[in-house]
Backbone as XML, in Angstrom:
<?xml version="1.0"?>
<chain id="A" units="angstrom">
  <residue number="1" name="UNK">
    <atom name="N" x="17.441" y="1.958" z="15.428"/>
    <atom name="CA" x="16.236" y="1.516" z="14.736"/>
    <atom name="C" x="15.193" y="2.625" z="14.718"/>
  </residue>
  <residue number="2" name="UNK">
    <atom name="N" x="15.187" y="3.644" z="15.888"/>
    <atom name="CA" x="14.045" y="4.356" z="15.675"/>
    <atom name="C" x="14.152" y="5.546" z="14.526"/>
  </residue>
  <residue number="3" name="UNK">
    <atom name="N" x="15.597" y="5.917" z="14.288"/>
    <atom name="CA" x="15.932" y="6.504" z="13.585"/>
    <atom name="C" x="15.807" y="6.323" z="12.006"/>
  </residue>
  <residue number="4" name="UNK">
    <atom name="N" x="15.391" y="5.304" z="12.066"/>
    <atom name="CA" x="15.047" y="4.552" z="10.784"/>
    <atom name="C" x="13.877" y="4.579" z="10.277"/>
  </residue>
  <residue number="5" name="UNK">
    <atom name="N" x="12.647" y="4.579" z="11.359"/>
    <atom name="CA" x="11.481" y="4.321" z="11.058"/>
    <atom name="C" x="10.876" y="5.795" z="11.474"/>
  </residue>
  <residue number="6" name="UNK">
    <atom name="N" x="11.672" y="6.985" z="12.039"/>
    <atom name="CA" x="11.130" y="8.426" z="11.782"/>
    <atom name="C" x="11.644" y="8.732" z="10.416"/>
  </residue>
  <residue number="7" name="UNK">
    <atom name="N" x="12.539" y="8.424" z="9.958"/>
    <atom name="CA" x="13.329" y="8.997" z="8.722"/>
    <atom name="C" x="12.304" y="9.438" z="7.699"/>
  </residue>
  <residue number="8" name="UNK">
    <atom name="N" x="11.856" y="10.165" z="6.842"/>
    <atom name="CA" x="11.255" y="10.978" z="6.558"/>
    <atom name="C" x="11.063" y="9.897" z="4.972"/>
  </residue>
  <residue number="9" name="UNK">
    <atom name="N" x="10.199" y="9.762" z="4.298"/>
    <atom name="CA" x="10.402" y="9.776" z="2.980"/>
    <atom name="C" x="9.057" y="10.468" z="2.298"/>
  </residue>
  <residue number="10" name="UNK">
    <atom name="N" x="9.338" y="11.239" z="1.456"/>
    <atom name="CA" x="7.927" y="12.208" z="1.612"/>
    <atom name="C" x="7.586" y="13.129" z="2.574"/>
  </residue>
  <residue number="11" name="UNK">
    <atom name="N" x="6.079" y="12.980" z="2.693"/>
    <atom name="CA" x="5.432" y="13.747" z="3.469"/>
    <atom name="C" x="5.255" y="12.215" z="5.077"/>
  </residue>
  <residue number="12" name="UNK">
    <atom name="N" x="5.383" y="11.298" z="4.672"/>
    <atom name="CA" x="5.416" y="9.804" z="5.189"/>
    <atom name="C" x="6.507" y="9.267" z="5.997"/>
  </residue>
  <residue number="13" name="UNK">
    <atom name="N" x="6.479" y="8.776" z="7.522"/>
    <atom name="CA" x="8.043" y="8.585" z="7.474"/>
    <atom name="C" x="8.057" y="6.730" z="7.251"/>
  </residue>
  <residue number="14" name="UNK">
    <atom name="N" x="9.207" y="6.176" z="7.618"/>
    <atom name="CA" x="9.630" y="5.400" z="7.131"/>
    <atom name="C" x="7.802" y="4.214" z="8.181"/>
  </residue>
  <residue number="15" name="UNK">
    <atom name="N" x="7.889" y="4.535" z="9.261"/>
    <atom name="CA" x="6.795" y="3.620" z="10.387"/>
    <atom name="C" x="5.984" y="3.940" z="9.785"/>
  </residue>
  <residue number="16" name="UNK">
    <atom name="N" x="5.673" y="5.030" z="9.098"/>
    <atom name="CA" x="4.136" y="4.944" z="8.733"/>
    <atom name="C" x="3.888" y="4.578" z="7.614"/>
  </residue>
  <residue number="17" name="UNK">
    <atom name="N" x="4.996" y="4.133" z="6.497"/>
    <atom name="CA" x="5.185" y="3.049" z="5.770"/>
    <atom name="C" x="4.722" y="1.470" z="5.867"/>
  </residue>
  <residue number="18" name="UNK">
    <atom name="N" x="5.569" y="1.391" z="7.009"/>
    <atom name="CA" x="5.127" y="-0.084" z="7.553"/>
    <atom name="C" x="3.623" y="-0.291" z="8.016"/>
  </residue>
  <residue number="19" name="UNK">
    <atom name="N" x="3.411" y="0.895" z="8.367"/>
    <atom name="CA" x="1.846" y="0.766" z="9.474"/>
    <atom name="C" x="0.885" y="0.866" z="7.907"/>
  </residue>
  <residue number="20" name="UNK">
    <atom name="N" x="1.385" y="1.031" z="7.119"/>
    <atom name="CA" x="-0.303" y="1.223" z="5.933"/>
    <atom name="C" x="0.628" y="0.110" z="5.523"/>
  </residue>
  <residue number="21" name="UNK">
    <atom name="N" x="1.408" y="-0.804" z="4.967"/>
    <atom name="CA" x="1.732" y="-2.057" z="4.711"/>
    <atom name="C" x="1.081" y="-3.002" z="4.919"/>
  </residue>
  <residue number="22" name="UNK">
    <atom name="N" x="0.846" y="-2.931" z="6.826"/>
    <atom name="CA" x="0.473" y="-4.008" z="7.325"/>
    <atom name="C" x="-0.706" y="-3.911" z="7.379"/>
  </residue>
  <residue number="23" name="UNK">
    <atom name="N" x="-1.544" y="-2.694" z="7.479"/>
    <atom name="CA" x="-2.843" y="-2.992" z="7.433"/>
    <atom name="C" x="-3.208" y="-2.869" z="5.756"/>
  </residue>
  <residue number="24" name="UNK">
    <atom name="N" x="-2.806" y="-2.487" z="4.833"/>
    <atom name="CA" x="-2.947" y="-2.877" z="3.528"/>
    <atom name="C" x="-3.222" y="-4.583" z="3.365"/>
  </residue>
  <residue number="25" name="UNK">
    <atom name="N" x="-1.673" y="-5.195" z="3.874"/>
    <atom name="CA" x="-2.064" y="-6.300" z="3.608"/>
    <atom name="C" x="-3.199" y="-7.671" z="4.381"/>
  </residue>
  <residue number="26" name="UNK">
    <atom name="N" x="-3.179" y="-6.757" z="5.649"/>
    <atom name="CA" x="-4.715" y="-7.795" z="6.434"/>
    <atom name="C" x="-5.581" y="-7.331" z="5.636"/>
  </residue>
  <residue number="27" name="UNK">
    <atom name="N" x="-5.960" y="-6.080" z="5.395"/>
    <atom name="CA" x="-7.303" y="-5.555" z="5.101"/>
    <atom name="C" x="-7.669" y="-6.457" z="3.375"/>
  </residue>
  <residue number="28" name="UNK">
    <atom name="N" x="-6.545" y="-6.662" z="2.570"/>
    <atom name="CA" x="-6.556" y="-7.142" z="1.365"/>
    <atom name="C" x="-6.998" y="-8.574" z="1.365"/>
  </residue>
  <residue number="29" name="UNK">
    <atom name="N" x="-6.246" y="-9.305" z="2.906"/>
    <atom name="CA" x="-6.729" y="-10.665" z="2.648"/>
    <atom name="C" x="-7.855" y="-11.145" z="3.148"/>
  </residue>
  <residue number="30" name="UNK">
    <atom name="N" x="-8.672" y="-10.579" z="4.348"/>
    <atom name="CA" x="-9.280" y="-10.126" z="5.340"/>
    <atom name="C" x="-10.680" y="-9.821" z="3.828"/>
  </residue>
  <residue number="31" name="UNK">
    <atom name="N" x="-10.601" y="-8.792" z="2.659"/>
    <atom name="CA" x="-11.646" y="-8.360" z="1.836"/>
    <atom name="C" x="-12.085" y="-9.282" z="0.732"/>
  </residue>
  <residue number="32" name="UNK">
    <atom name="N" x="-10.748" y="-10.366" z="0.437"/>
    <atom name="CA" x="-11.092" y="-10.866" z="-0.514"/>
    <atom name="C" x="-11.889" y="-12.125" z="-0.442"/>
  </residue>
  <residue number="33" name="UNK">
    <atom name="N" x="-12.173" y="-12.544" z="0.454"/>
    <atom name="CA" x="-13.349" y="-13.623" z="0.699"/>
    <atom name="C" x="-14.481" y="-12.693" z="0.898"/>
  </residue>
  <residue number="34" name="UNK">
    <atom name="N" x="-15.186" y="-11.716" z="0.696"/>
    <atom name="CA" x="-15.978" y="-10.619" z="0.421"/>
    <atom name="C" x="-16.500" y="-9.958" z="-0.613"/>
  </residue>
  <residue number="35" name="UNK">
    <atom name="N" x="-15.636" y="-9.325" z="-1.172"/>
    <atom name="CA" x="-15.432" y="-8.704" z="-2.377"/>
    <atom name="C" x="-14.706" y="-8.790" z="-3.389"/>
  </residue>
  <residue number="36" name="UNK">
    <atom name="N" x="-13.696" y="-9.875" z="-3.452"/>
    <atom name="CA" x="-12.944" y="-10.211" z="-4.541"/>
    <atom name="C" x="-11.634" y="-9.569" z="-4.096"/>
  </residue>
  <residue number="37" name="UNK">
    <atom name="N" x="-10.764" y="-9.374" z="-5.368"/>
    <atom name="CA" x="-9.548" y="-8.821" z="-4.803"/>
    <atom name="C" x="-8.883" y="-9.034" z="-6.705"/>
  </residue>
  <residue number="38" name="UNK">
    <atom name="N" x="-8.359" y="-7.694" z="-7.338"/>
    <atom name="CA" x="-7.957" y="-7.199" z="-8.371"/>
    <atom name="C" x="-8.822" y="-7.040" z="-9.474"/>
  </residue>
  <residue number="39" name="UNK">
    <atom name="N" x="-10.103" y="-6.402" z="-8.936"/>
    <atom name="CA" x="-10.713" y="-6.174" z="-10.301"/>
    <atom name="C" x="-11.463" y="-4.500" z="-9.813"/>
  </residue>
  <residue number="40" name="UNK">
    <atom name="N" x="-11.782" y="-4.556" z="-10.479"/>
    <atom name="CA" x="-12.496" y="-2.644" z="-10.672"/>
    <atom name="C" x="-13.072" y="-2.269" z="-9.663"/>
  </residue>
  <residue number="41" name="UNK">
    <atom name="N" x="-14.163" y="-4.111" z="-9.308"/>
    <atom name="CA" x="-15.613" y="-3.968" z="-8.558"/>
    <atom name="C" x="-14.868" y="-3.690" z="-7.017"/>
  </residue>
  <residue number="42" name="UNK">
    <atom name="N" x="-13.825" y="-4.658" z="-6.636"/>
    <atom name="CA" x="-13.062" y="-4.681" z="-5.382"/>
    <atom name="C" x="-12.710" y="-3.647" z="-4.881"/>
  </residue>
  <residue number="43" name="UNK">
    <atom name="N" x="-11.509" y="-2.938" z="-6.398"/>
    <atom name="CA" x="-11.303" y="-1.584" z="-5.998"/>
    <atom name="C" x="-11.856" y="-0.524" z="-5.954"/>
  </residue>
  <residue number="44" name="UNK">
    <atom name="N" x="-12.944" y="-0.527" z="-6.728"/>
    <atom name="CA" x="-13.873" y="0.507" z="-6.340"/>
    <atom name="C" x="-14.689" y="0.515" z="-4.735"/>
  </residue>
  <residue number="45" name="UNK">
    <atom name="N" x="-14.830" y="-0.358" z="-4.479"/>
    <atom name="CA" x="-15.211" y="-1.009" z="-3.471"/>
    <atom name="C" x="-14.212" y="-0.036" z="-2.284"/>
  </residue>
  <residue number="46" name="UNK">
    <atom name="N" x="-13.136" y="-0.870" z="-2.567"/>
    <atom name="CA" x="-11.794" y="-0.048" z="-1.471"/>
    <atom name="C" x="-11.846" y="1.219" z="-1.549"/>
  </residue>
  <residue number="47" name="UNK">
    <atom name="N" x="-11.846" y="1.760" z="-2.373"/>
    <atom name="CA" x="-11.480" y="3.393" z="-2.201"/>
    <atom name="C" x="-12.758" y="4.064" z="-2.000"/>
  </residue>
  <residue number="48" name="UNK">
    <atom name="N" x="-14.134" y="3.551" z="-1.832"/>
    <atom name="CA" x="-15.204" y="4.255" z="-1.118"/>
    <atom name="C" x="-14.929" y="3.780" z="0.110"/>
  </residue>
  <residue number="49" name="UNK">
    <atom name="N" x="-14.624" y="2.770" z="0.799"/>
    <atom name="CA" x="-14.032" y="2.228" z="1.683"/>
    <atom name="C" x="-12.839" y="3.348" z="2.187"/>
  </residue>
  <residue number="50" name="UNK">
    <atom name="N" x="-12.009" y="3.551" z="1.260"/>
    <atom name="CA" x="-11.054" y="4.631" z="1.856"/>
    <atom name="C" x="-11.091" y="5.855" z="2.450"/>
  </residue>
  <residue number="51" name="UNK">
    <atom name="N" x="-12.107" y="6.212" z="1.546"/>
    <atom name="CA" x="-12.739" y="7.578" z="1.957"/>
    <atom name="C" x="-13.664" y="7.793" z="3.370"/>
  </residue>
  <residue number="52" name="UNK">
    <atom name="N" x="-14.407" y="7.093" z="3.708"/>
    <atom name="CA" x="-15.008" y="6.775" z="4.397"/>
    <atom name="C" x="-14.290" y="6.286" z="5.747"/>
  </residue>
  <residue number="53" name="UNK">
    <atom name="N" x="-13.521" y="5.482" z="5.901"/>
    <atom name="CA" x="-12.424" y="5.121" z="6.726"/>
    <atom name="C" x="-11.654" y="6.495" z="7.440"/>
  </residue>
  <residue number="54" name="UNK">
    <atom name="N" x="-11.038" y="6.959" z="6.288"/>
    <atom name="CA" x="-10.247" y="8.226" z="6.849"/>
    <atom name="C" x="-11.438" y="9.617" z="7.676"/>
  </residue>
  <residue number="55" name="UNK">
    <atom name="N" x="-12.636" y="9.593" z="6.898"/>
    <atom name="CA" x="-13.367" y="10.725" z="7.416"/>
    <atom name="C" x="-13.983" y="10.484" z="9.183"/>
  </residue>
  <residue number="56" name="UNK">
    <atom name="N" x="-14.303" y="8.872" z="9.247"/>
    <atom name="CA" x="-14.861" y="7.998" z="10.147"/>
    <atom name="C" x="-13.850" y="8.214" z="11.398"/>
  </residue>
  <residue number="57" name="UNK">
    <atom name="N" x="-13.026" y="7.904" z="11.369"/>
    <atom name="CA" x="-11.751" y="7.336" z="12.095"/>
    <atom name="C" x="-10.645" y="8.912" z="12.465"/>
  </residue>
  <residue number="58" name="UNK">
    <atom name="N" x="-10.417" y="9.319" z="11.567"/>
    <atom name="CA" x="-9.819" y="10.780" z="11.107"/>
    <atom name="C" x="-8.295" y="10.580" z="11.938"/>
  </residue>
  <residue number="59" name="UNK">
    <atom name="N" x="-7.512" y="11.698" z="11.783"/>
    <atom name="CA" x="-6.598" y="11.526" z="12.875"/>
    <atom name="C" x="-5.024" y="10.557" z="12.106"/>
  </residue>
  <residue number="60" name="UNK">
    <atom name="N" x="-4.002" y="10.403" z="12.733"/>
    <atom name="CA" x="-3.386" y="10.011" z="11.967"/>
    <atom name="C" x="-3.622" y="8.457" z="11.866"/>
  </residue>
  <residue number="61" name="UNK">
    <atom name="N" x="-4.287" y="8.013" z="12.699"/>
    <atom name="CA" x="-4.882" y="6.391" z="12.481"/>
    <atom name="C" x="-5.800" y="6.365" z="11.070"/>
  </residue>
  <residue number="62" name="UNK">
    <atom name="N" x="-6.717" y="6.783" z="11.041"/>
    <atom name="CA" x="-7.716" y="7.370" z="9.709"/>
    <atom name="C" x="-6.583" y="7.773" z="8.548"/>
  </residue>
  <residue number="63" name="UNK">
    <atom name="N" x="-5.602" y="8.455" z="8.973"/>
    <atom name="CA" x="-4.819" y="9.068" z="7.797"/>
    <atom name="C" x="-4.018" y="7.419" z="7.164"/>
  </residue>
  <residue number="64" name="UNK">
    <atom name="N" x="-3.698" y="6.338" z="8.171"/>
    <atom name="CA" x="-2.983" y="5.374" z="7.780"/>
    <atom name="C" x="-4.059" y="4.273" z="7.297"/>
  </residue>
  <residue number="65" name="UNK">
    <atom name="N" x="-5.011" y="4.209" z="7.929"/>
    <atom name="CA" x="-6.004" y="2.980" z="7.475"/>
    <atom name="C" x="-6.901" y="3.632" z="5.983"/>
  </residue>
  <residue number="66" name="UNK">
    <atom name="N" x="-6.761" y="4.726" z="5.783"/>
    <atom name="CA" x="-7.159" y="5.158" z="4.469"/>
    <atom name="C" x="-6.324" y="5.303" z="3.381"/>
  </residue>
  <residue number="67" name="UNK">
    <atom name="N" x="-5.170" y="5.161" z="3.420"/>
    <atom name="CA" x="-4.319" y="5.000" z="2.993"/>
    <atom name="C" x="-3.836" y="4.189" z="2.599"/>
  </residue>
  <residue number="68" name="UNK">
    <atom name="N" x="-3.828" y="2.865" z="3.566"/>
    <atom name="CA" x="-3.734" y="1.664" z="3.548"/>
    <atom name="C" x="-4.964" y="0.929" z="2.009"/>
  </residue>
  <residue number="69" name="UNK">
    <atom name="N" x="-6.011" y="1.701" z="2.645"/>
    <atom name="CA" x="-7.399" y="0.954" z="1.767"/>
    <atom name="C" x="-7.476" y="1.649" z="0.313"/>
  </residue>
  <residue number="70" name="UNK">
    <atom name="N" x="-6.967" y="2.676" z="-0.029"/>
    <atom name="CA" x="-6.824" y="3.524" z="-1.123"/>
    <atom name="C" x="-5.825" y="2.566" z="-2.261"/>
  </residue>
  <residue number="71" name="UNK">
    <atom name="N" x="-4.329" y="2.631" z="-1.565"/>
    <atom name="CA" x="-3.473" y="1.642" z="-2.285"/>
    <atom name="C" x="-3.787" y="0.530" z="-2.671"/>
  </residue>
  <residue number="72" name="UNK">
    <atom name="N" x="-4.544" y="-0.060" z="-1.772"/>
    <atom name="CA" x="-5.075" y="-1.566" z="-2.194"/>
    <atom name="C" x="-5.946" y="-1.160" z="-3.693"/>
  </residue>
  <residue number="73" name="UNK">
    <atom name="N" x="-6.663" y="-0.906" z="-2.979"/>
    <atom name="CA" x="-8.244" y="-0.345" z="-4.071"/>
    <atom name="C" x="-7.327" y="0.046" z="-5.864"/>
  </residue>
  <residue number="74" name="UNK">
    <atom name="N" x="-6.526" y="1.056" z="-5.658"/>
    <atom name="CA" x="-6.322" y="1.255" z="-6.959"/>
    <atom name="C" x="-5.651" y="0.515" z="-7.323"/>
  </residue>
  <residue number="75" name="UNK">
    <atom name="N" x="-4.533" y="-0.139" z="-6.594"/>
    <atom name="CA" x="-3.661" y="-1.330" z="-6.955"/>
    <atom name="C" x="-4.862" y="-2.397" z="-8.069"/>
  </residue>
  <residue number="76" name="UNK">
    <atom name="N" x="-5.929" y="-2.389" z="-6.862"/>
    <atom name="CA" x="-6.237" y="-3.517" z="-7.691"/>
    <atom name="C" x="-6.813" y="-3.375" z="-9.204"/>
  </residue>
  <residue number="77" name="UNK">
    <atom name="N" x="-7.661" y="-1.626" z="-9.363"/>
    <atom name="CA" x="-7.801" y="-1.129" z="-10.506"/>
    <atom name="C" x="-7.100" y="-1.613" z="-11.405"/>
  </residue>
  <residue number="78" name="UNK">
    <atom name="N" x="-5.588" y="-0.776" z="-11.046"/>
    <atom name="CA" x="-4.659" y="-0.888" z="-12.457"/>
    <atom name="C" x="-4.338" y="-2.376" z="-12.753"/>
  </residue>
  <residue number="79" name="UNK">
    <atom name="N" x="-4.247" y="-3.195" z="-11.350"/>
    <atom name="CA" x="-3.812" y="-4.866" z="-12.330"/>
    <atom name="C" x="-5.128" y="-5.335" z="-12.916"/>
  </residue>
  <residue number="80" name="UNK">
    <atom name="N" x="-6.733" y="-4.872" z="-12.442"/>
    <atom name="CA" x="-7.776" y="-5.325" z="-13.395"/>
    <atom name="C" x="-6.711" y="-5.052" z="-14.725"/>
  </residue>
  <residue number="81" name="UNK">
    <atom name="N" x="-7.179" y="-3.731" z="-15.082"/>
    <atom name="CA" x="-6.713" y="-3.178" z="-16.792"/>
    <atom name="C" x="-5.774" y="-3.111" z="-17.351"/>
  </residue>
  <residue number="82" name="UNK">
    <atom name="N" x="-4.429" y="-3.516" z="-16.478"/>
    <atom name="CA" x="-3.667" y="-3.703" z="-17.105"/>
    <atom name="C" x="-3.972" y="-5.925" z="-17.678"/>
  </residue>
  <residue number="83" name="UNK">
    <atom name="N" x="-3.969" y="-6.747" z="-17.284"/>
    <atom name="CA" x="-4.171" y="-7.803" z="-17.151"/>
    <atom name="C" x="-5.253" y="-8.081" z="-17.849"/>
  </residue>
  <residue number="84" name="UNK">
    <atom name="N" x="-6.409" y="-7.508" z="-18.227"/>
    <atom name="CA" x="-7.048" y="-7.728" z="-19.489"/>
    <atom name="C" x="-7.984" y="-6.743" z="-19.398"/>
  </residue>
  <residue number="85" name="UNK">
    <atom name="N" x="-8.214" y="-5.332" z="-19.237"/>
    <atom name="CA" x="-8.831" y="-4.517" z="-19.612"/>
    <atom name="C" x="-8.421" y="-3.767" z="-20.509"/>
  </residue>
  <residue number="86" name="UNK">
    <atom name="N" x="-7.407" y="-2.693" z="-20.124"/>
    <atom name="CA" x="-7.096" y="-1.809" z="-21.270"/>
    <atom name="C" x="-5.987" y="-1.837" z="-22.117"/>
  </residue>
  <residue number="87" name="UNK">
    <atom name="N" x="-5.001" y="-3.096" z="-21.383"/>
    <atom name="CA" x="-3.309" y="-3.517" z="-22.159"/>
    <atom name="C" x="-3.508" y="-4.836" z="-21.722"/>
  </residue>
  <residue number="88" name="UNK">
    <atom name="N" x="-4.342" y="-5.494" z="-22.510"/>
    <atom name="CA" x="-4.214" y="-7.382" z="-22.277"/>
    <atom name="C" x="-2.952" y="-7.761" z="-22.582"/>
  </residue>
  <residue number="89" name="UNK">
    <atom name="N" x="-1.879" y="-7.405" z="-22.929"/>
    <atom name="CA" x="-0.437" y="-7.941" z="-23.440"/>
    <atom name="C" x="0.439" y="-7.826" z="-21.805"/>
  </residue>
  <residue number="90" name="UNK">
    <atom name="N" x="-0.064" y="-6.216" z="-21.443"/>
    <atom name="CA" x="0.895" y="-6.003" z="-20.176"/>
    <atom name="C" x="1.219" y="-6.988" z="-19.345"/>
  </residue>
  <residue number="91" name="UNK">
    <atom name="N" x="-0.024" y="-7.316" z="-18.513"/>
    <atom name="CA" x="-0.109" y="-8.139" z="-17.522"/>
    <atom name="C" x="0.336" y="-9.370" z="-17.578"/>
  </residue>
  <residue number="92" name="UNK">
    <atom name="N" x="0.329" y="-10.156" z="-18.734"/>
    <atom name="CA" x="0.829" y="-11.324" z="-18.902"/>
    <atom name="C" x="-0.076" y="-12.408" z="-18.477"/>
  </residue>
  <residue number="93" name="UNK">
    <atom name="N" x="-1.391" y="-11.837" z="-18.203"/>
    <atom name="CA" x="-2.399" y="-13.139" z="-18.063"/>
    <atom name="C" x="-3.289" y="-13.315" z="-18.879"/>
  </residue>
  <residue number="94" name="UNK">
    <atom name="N" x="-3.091" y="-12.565" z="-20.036"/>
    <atom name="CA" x="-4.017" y="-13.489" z="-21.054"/>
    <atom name="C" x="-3.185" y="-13.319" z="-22.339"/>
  </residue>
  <residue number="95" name="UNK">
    <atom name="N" x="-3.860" y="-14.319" z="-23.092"/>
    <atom name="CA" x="-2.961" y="-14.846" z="-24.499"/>
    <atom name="C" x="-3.386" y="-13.924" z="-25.709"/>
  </residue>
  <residue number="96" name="UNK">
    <atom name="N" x="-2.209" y="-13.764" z="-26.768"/>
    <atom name="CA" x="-2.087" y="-13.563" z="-27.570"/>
    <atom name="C" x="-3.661" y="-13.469" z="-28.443"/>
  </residue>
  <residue number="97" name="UNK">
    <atom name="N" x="-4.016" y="-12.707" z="-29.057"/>
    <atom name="CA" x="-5.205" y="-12.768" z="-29.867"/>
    <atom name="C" x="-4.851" y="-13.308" z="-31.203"/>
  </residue>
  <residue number="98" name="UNK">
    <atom name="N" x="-3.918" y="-13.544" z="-31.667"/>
    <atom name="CA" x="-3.194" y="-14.060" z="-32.850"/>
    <atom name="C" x="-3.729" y="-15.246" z="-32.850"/>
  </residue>
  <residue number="99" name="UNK">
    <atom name="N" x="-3.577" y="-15.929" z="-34.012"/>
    <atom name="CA" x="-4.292" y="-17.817" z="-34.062"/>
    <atom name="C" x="-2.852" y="-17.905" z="-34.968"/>
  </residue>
  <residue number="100" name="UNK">
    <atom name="N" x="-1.960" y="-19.009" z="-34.167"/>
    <atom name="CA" x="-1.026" y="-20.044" z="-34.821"/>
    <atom name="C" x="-1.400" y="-21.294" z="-35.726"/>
  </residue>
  <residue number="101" name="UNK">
    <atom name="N" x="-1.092" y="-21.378" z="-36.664"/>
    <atom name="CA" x="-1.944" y="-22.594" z="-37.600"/>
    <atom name="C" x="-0.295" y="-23.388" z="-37.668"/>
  </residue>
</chain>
């Protein structure tokens, strides 16, 4: 098992995968009674959050909890615009602009 979770992918190994996972996903559910969660304001939100985190903290803990908060943050960017900012079709949550008679 440990061999698994040094295994390299990237510059990242496989544990430090898991370790910005898991705090990705507390920090996501943990923000969104706060700040929302998949729109611009959230993620913009996160990734000053990210920055700040990693400079604060530094070190490879800082390197994972900024990391962690970065992914979230833009994650949530791109599903804002994809989902009805800049490709309303992509996302699949909003309808057709067409009128069926």
């Amino acid at each position: 098992m440990a061999e698994i979770l040094s295994a390299k992918a990237g510059k990242l190994s496989i544990g430090d995968a898991f370790m910005i996972a898991g705090a990705k996903t507390f920090s996501e559910k943990f923000l969104a009674n706060y700040i929302g969660n998949a729109s611009v304001f959230s993620g913009s939100i996160k990734l000053v959050g990210a920055v700040m985190l990693n400079k604060m903290v530094g070190g490879k803990v800082g390197d994972i909890l900024g990391t962690a908060m970065a992914v979230d943050g833009t994650e949530d960017i791109v599903n804002s615009l994809l989902s009805g900012g800049l490709f309303p079709t992509v996302g699949g949550n909003s309808q057709s602009s067409a009128t069926v008679m």
